[in-house]
N, C-alpha and C positions, 0 to 999 in steps of 0.2 A: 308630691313631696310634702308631708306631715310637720318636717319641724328642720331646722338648718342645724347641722350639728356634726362633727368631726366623723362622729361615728358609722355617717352615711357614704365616706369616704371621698375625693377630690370633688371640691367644685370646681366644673366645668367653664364657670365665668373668671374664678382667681385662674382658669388658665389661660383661656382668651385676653381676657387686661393683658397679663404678663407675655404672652407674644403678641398683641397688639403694640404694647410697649418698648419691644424688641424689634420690632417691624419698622416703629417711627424713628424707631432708634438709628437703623439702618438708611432709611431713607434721608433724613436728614443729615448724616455723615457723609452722603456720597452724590451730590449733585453733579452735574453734568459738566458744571460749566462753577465753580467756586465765588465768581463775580457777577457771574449772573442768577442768580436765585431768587424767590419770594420771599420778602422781609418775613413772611412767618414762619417759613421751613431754616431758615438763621437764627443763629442764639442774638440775642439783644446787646448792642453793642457793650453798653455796661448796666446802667439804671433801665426799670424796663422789663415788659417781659412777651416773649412771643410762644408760638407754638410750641417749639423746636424747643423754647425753656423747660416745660411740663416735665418731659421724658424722663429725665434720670431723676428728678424727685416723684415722680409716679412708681418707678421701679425700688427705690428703698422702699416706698410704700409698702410694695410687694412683697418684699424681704421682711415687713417686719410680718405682716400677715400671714407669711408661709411659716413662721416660724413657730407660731402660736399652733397653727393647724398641725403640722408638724410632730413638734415634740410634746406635742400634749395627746399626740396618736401613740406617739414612743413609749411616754411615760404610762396611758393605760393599757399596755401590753407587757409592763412591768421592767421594762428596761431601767437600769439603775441610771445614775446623777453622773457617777463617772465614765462611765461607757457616754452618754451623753456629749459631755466635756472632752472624754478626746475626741469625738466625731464632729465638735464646732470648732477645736482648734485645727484639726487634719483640715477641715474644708477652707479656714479661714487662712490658713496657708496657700493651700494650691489656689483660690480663690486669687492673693498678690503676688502668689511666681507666676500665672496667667494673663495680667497685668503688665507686670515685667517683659513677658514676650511679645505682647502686644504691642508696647512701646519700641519693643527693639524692631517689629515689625515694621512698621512706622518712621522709622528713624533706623534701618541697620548699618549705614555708614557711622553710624554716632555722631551726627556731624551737629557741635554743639556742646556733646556732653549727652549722659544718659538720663532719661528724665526718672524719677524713683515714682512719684504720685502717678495718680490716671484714675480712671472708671473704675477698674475691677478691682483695684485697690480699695479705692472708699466705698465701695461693693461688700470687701475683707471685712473690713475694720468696724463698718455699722452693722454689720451680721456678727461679727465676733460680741461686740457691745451690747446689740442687740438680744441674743440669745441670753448672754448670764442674764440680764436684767430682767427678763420674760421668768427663767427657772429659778433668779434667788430673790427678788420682789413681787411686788401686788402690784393692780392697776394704781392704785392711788399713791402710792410710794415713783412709780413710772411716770405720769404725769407732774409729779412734785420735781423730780429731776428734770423733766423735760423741758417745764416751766423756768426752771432755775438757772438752766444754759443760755433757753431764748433771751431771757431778761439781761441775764451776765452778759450776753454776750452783745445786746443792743447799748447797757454800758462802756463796754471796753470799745465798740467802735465809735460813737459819738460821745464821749467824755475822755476818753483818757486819749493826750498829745501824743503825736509822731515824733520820736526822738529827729532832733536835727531838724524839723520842721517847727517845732511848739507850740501847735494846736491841733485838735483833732480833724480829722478830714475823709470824706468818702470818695474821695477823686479817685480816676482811674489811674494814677500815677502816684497819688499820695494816697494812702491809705495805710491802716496798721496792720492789717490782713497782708499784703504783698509786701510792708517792710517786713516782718517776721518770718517771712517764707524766703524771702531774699537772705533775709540772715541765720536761718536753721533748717530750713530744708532742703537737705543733699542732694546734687545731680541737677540738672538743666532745668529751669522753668519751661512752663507751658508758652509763651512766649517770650523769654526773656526778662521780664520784670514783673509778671504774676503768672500763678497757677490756679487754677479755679479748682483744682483740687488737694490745696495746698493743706497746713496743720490745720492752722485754728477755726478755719474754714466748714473742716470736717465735722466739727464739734455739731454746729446746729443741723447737720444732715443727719446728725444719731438722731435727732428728734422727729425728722420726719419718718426715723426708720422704728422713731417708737410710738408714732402715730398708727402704722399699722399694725403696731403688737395691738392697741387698743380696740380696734375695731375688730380684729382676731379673735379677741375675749369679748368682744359682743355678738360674732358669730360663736364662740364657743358656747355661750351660753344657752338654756334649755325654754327656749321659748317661741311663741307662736313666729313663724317666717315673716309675715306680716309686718310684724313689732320689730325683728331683728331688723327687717330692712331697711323702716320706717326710723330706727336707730343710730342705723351710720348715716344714712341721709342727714336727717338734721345734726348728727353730729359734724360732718361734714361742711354743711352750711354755717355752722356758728363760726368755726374756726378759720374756715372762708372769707368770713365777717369779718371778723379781728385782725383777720390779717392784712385783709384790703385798708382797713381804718387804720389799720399801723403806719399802713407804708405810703400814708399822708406825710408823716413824720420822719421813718425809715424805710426809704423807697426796696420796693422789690428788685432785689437785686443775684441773678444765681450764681456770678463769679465770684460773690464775698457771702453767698448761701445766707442771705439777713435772714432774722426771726421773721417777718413778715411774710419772707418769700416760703419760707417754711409751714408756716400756715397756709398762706393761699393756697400753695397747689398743692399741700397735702389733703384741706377740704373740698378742692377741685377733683382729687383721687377719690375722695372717701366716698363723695357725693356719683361720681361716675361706675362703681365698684358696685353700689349701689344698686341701681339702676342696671348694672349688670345681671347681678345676681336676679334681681326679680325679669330682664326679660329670660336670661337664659338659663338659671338652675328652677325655678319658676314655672314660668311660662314656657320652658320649652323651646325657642328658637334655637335651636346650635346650630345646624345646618351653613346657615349663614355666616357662622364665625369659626367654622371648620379651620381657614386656614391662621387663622391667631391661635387656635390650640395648638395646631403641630407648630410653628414658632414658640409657641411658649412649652412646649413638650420637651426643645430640647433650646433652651436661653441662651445662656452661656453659649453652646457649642455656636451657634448659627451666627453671635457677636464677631467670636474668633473669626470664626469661618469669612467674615464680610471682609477681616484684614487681607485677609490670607490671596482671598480669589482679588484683590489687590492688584497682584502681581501679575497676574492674567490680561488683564484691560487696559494697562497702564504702559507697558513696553512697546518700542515705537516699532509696531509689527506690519505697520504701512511705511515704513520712513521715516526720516527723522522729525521728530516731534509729533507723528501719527499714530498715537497708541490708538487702541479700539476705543475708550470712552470719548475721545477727541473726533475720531472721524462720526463717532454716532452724533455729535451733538451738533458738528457742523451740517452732518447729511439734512436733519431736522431743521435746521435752522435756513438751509437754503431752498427745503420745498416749502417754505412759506412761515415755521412755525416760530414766534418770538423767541429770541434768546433765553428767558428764563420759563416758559414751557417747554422748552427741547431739553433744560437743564433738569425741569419734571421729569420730562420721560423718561430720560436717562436713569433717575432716581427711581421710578419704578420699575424699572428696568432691572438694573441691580437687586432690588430685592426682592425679586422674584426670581433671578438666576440663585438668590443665599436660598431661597425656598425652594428650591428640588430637592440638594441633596438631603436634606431635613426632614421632607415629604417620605422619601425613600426610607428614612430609617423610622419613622414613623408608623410607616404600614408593615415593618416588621419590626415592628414593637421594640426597636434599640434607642433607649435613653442613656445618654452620658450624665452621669448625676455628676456633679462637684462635689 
């Protein structure tokens, strides 16, 4: 491989990351055992960050990268701006009615209220934002705004007061992030009194979704492979930097998605991406990362798909309170294995039963695009 560049058509490591990133996704949604797990395959209570945090700002990552790769394949093949535009609103719809069903999945008694936010939503929304600003801005105009949010928005949570409180606060119960969401965003919180994927929230995740537009346009660019990849690494690491130095001040936090936490693990993607591309578009290993591309072949579908087979494992098909996830974990946990190893297994377990049918359409080449 001579030169890194759109024209040589998918890279094989933006598709491993992205079903690797689908995989952990998976994994950490569906442990065995809920109270029994490994403090890192668990999101961080609040402040804080563990494994299981990375995932879904890795995959904006993705979003912003694929976008770049993308419509700049679209655009030199001469597709017009507005055929464009309607293909990012069409997707950025079914993208949150697919959200919506997932939630109802999730919740079909509605017992609560229906939640309106989720994943595939802030999925919508930062690929919707994302794209106009890829096809009617430059990199430097991109960064200007990206900077502009992080900053704003490290403002608005430690300087400006909690109405009814009167002072500012990052508590898990005070905060301006879950009063605002309490008070305009429709349909049931993620817990009751915050959503981690709530409005103002969303704001700094555009950024991390326009991190990978940047890195996108440093693969787009025509230059030695070498250099390109030597590129997002350190770009990767600077802002890794800054954001670990941030969040001295403004802890890392992904329920209120700080500016910090948005650099970290966007440098933590950029730098991993990296390091992708040079073992696998590079050097040549795929082999070994076979099964991250058919996850990431078909993303979306295989997410769904993790709710869906839900219903399978879960019904108490041994008696009452013996769903299959429940006698698996017990089986494990009384031939000797710890409660939260059994709670692993089960975890791998799971997604590796999402990885068949996915397998299946894979080797007859059926992609569900969004």
């Amino acid at each position: 491989m001579n030169n890194i560049n759109i024209s040589i058509g998918r890279l094989i490591s933006l598709d491993a990351f992205r079903g690797f990133t689908i995989a952990a996704m998976i994994l950490v949604n569906n442990p065995g055992n809920y109270k029994e797990e490994y403090e890192q395959l668990g999101h961080a209570t609040w402040h804080g960050i563990t494994f299981a945090d990375f995932i879904f700002p890795f995959f904006l990552f993705i979003v912003g990268v694929s976008i770049v790769l993308s419509f700049s394949k679209q655009l030199s093949k001469g597709v017009k701006l507005p055929v464009i535009f309607k293909k990012i609103l069409k997707r950025s719809l079914i993208l949150f009615a697919l959200g919506l069903l997932v939630n109802l999945l999730v919740n079909p008694t509605l017992d609560g209220g229906f939640r309106i936010a989720g994943v595939l939503q802030r999925i919508a929304i930062v690929f919707f934002v994302c794209s106009f600003l890829f096809l009617k801005t430059n990199w430097k105009t991109q960064i200007t705004i990206g900077l502009s949010i992080l900053f704003g928005y490290w403002v608005i949570l430690t300087f400006i007061p909690i109405p009814d409180l009167g002072y500012p606060s990052l508590d898990i119960e005070n905060n301006l992030i879950s009063w605002f969401d309490r008070l305009a965003l429709p349909g049931k919180l993620f817990d009751g009194s915050h959503d981690p994927e709530g409005i103002l929230s969303t704001l700094p995740s555009i950024v991390t979704g326009i991190s990978g537009l940047l890195v996108g346009q440093i693969i787009k660019s025509d230059q030695n492979p070498n250099k390109v990849v030597a590129r997002i690494f350190v770009f990767g690491f600077v802002i890794f930097l800054i954001g670990g130095l941030w969040s001295l001040f403004f802890p890392l936090n992904k329920n209120l998605w700080t500016s910090s936490f948005v650099l970290f693990t966007s440098g933590v993607a950029a730098m991993i991406f990296a390091l992708s591309i040079w073992i696998i578009d590079l050097k040549g290993f795929k082999k070994i990362l076979f099964p991250f591309v058919v996850f990431g072949s078909n993303a979306i579908l295989v997410y769904i798909l993790s709710f869906i087979l839900l219903y399978v494992v879960w019904p108490p098909i041994f008696g009452e309170g013996k769903a299959i996830i429940q006698v698996f974990h017990q089986f494990f946990v009384k031939t000797g294995f710890t409660p939260k190893f059994a709670s692993l297994v089960w975890a791998v377990f799971y997604t590796f039963l999402c990885y068949i049918p996915i397998y299946f359409l894979y080797k007859r080449k059926i992609f569900i695009k969004v």
